[in-house]
N, C-alpha and C positions, 0 to 999 in steps of 0.2 A: 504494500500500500504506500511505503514512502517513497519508492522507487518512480511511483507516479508524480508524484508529487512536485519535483524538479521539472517532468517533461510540461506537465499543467502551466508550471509557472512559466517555463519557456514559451509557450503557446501561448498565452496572451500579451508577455510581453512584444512578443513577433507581432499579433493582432493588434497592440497599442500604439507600436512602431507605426506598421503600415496605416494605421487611419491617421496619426499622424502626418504622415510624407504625404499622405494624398491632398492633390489644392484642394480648400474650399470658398473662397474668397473669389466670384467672379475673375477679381483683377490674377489670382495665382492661378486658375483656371487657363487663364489667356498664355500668360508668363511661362506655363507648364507646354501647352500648344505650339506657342514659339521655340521653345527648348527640344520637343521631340521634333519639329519640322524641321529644325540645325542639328539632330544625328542621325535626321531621317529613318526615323523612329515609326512606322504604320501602326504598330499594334499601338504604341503610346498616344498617336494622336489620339486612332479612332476611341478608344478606353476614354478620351473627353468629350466625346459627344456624344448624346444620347441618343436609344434607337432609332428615333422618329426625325435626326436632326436633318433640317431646309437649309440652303447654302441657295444667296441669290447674289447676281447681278444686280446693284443698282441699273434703273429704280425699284426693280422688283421682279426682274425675270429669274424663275426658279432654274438652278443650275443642275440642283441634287435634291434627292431625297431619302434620308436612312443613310444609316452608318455603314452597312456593308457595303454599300451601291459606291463608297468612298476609295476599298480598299484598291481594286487594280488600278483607276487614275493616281493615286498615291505612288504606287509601287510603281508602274511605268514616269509617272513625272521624277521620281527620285532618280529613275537609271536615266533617265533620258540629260537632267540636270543634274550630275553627281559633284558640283560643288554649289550646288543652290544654298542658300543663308537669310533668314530672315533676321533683321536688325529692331530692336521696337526705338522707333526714336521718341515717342511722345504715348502716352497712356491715359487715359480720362472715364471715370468710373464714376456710373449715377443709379444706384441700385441695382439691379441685375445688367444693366449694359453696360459694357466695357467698349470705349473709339479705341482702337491704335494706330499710330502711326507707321507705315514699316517703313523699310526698304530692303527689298529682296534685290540679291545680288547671285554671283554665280549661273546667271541661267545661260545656256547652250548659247542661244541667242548671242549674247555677249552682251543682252541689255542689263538696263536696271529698271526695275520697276517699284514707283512706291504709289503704297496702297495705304487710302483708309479702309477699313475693315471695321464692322460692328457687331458686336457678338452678343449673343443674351444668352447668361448662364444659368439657371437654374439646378440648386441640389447637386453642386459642385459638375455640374455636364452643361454643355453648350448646345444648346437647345437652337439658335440661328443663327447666320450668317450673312452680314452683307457685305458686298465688296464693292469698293467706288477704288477702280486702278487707274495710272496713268503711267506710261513708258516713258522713261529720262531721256534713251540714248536710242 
């Protein structure tokens, strides 16, 4: 019986850890999204949105819908851009919506592109996405 006892207590510490590391603050939500899309991370993105998540063009043309529908555009844009890099230059948090600013860099292309991007998090997942892009170069 004591012998369990250690493993118990390991198990929730591991459990206390990980709800820890996980964002919950819209703005660490975004900041977590950025960070897996600079190791070109799929599973870490998709793991931030939730099933049901809408990714649109401004003003509102739907791009996506649902989390899986996400994974091979992911996995082909990362090989296709295998030094792609999102930068956040600017962050602005109003209850569930986070604006960022980026600048993506590294793409094939050899453009740069910066993007505001609007996200609404809920329950630590990103529930939508808007994208208003414009090409530097």
């Amino acid at each position: 019986m004591h012998a369990t006892r250690p493993l118990l207590l390991a198990a929730l510490t591991l459990s206390a850890v990980a709800a820890q590391a996980a964002p919950s603050s819209p703005e660490e939500v975004v900041r977590a999204y950025a960070d897996a899309a600079n190791h070109h991370d799929v599973d870490a993105l998709l793991a931030l949105y939730s099933p049901d998540v809408r990714k649109y063009a401004f003003p509102g043309t739907l791009g996506s819908e649902g989390r899986e529908s996400n994974r091979e555009k992911y996995k082909r844009n990362f090989a296709e851009n295998p030094a792609l890099a999102v930068q956040i230059l600017q962050m602005t948090t109003l209850a569930d919506k986070v604006v960022s600013h980026d600048l993506v860099t590294g793409l094939a292309s050899g453009k740069t592109s910066e993007e505001l991007v609007v996200y609404q998090v809920q329950d630590g997942q990103i529930t939508n996405i808007v994208y208003v892009e414009r090409n530097l170069r």
